[in-house]
C-alpha positions as CSV (number, residue, x, y, z in Angstrom):
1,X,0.0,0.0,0.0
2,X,1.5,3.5,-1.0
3,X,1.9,5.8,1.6
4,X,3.2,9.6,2.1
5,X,4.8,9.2,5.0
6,X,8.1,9.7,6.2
7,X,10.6,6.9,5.6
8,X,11.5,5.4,8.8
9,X,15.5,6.1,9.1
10,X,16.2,4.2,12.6
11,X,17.0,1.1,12.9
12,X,20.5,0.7,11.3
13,X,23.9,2.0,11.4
14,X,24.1,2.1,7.8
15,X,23.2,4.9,5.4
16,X,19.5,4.9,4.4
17,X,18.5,3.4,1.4
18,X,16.0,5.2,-1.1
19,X,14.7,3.7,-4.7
20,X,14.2,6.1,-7.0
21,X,11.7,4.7,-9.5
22,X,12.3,5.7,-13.4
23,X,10.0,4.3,-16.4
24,X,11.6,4.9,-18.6
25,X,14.7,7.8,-18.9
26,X,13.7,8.9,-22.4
27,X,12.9,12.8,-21.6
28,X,15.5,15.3,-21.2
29,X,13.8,16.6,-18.6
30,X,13.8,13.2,-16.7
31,X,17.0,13.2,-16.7
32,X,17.7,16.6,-15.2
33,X,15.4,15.5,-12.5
34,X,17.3,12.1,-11.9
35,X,20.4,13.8,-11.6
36,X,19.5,16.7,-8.8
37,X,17.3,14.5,-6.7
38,X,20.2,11.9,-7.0
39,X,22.5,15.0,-5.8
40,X,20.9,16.3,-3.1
41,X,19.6,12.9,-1.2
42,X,23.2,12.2,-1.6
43,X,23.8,15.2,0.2
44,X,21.5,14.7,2.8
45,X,23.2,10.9,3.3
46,X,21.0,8.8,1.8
47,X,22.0,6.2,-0.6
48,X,19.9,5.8,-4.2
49,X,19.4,3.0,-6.3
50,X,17.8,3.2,-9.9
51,X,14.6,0.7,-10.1
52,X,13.3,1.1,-14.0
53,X,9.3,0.2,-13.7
54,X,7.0,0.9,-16.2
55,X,4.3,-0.9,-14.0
56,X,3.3,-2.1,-10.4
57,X,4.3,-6.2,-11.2
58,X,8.0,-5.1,-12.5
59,X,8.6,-2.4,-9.1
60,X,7.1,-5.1,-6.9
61,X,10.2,-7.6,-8.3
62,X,12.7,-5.2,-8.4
63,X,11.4,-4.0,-4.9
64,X,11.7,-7.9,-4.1
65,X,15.6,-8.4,-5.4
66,X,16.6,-5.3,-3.7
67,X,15.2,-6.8,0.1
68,X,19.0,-7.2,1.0
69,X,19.4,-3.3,0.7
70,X,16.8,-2.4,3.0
71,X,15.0,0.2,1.0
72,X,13.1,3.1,3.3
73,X,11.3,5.1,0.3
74,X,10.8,5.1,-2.9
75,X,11.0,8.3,-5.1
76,X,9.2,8.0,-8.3
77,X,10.3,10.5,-10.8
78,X,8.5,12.4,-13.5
79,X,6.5,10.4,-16.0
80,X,6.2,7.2,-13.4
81,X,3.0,5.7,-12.5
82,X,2.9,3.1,-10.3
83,X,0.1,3.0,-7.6
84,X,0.2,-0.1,-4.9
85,X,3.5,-1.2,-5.2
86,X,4.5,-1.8,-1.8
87,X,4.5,-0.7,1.8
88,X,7.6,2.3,1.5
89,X,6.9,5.7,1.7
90,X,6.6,7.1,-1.6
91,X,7.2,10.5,-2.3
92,X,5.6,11.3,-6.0
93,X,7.4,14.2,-7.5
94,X,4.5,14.7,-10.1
95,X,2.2,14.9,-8.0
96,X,3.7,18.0,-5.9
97,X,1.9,21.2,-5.3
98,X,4.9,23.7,-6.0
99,X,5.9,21.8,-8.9
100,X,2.3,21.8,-10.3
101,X,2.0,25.6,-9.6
102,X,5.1,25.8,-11.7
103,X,3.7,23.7,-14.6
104,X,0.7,25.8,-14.4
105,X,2.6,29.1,-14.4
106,X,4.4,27.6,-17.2
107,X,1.0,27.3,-19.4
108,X,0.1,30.6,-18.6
109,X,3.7,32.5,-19.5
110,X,4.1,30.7,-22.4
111,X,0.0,31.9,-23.4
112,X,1.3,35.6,-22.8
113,X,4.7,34.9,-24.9
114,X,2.3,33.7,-27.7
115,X,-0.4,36.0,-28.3
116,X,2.1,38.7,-27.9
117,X,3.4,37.5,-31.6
118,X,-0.8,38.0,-32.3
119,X,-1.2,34.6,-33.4
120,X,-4.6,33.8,-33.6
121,X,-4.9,30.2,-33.4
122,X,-3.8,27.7,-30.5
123,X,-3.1,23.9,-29.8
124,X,-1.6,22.2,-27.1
125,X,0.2,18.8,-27.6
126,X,0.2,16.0,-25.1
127,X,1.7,12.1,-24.7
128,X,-1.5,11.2,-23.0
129,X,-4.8,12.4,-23.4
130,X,-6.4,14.4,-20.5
131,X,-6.0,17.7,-18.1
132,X,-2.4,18.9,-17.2
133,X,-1.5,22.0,-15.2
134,X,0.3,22.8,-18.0
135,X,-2.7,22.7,-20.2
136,X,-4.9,24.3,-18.0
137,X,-2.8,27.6,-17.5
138,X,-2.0,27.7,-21.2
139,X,-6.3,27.7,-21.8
140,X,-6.7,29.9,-18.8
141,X,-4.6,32.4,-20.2
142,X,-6.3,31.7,-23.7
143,X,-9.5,32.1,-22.5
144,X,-8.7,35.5,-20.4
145,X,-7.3,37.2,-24.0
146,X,-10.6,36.1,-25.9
147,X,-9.0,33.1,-27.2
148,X,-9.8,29.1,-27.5
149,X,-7.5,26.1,-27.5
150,X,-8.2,25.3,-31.6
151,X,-6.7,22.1,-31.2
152,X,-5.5,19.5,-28.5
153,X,-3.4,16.9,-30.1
154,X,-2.3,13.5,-28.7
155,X,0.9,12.0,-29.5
156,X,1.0,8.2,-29.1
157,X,4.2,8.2,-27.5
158,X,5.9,10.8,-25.2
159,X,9.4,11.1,-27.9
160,X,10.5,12.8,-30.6
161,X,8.7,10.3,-33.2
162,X,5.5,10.5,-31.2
163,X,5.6,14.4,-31.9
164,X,6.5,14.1,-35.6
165,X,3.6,11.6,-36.3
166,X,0.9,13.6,-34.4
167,X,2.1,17.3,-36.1
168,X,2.4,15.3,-39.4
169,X,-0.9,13.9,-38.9
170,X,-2.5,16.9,-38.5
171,X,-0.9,18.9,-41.1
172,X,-2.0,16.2,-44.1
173,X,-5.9,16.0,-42.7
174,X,-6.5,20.1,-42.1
175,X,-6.6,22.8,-44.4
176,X,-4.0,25.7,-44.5
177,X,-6.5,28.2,-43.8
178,X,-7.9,26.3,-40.8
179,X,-4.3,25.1,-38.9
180,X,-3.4,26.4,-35.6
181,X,-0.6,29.2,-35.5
182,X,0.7,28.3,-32.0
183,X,1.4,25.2,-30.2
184,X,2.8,24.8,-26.7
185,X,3.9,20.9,-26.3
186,X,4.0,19.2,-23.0
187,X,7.7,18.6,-23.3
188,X,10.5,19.9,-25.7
189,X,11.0,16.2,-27.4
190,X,7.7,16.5,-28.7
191,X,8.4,20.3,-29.9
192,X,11.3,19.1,-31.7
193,X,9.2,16.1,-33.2
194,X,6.6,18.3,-34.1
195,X,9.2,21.0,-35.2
196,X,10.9,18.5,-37.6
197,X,7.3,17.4,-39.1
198,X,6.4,21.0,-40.0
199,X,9.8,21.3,-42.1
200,X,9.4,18.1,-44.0
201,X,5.8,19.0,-44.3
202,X,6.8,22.0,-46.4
203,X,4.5,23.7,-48.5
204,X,5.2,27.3,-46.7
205,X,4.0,25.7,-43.4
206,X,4.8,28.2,-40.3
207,X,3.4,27.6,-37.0
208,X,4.8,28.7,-33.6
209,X,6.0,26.4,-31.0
210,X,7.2,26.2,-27.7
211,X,8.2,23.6,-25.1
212,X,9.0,22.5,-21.6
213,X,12.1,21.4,-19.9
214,X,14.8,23.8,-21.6
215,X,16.8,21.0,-22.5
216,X,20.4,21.4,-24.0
217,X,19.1,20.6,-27.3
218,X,16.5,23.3,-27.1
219,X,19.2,25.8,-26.9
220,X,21.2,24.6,-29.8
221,X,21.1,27.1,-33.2
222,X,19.1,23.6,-34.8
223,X,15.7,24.2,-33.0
224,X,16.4,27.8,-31.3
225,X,13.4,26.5,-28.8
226,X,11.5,28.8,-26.7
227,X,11.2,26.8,-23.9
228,X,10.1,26.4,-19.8
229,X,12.7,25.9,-17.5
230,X,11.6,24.6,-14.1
231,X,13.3,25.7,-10.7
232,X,14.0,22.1,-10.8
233,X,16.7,22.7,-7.8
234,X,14.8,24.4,-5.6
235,X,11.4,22.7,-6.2
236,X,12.7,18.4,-5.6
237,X,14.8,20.2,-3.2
238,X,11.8,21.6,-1.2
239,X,9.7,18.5,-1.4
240,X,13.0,16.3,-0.5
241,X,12.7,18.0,3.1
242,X,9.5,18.0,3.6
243,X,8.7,14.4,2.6
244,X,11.8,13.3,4.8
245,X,10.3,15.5,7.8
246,X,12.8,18.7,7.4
247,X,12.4,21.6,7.6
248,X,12.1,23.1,4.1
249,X,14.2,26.8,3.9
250,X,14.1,27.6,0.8
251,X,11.4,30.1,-1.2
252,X,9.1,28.0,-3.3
253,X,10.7,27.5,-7.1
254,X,10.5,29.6,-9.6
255,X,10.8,28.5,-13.0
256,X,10.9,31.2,-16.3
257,X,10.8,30.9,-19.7
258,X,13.6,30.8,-22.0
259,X,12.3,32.9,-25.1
260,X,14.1,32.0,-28.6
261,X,13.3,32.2,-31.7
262,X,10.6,29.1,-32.5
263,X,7.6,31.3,-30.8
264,X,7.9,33.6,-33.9
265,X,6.3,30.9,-36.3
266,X,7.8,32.7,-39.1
267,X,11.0,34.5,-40.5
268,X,11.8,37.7,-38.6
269,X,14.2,40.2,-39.9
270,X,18.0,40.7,-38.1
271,X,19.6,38.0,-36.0
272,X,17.2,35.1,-37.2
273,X,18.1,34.9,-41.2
274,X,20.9,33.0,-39.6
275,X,20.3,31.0,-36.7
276,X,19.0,28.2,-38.8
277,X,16.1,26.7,-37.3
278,X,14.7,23.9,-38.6
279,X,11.1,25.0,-38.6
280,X,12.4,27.7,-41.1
281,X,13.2,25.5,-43.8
């Protein structure tokens, strides 16, 4: 049975034991998280072990051959879903409040950064189908400026080639005059899926895009992404202390975005002729 409880730390005169649960560590953004809750349970003692588990059965054996270690939590990181695993505490990053006021922040900055440009049609692209925070600030903010969400598209994956197929898809079955002009995606490996299908697509196709996760590759002069970029730090460190019963000292996370050039949606005189993104071409 899952529980939110504090892991229980007594006991032993070794260092504590956490699993920090992965399915699997395709996102960029995944990563980044991996690494700094890694980093600072590390530097609050506690020892980590990897345990990649797409479901319940596969945790529950993994949490089985790793009996001799003792684990006293489990961590489950972006993108993870297990629900009735086991008896640890769990601490669920997804599901924390600060980080979901960031992801909803994020929906409604990148909104403002959008209709700035005075595009007048919207989509937001997703790996599963459903509500996000993410989602629901970017329609907030729609909705508040007189505008609708045009289009919600569903990749069937959450990578690059789930991004491609969906923005491909929906560029062959809907007419030029009717296409969105906008799209915020969930994460940036779908923007640079959907960015990649919008150049092949060709026939003077422009749309706008923006992402989340400011990954390296975002930055790079291929995809010049405009881009969220979490307080990922200060926001797993936060929740770190409070799920292990600290005292949590740091101001709540901040995130911003990172503006580029890919929110344009089209060619914009001066420093762009030359950066070469892909979604020019």
């Amino acid at each position: 049975m899952i529980t939110s409880s504090t892991p229980d730390f007594t006991g032993s005169a070794l260092p504590p034991v956490i699993g920090v649960v992965a399915s699997p560590l395709l996102n960029p953004y995944q990563q980044k998280v991996l690494d700094e809750v890694t980093r600072q349970l590390n530097e609050r003692g506690v020892i980590t072990v990897l345990l990649s588990a797409g479901n319940d059965e596969e945790l529950t054996v993994l949490i089985r051959q790793a009996a001799p270690l003792a684990l006293r939590g489990l961590l489950l990181l972006p993108g993870s879903r297990v629900t009735d695993a086991c008896d640890l505490s769990v601490l669920e990053i997804d599901a924390e409040p600060e980080l979901q006021a960031d992801a909803l922040r994020a929906g409604k900055v990148t909104a403002e950064s959008l209709l700035a440009q005075e595009h007048q049609r919207f989509g937001f692209m997703q790996s599963q189908p459903g509500e996000s925070a993410q989602k629901q600030g970017y329609t907030t903010m729609l909705q508040a400026a007189g505008r609708a969400l045009n289009a919600e598209l569903t990749a069937e994956g959450a990578d690059r080639e789930g991004g491609y197929q969906a923005m491909m898809h929906y560029l062959k079955k809907t007419r030029a005059s009717e296409r969105i002009q906008a799209l915020f995606c969930e994460s940036d490996l779908l923007a640079f899926g959907a960015m990649q299908a919008i150049r092949d697509f060709g026939q003077g196709a422009h749309l706008a895009v923006a992402g989340f996760g400011d990954s390296e590759e975002a930055r790079s002069s291929t995809w010049h992404l405009t881009s969220w970029s979490p307080d990922i730090r200060q926001i797993t460190g936060n929740a770190i202390d409070r799920w292990l019963g600290q005292q949590a000292e740091n101001s709540p996370g901040e995130g911003q975005l990172k503006q580029r050039h890919s929110h344009f949606g089209k060619i914009v005189p001066g420093e762009m002729s030359a950066c070469g993104c892909a979604f020019r071409h």
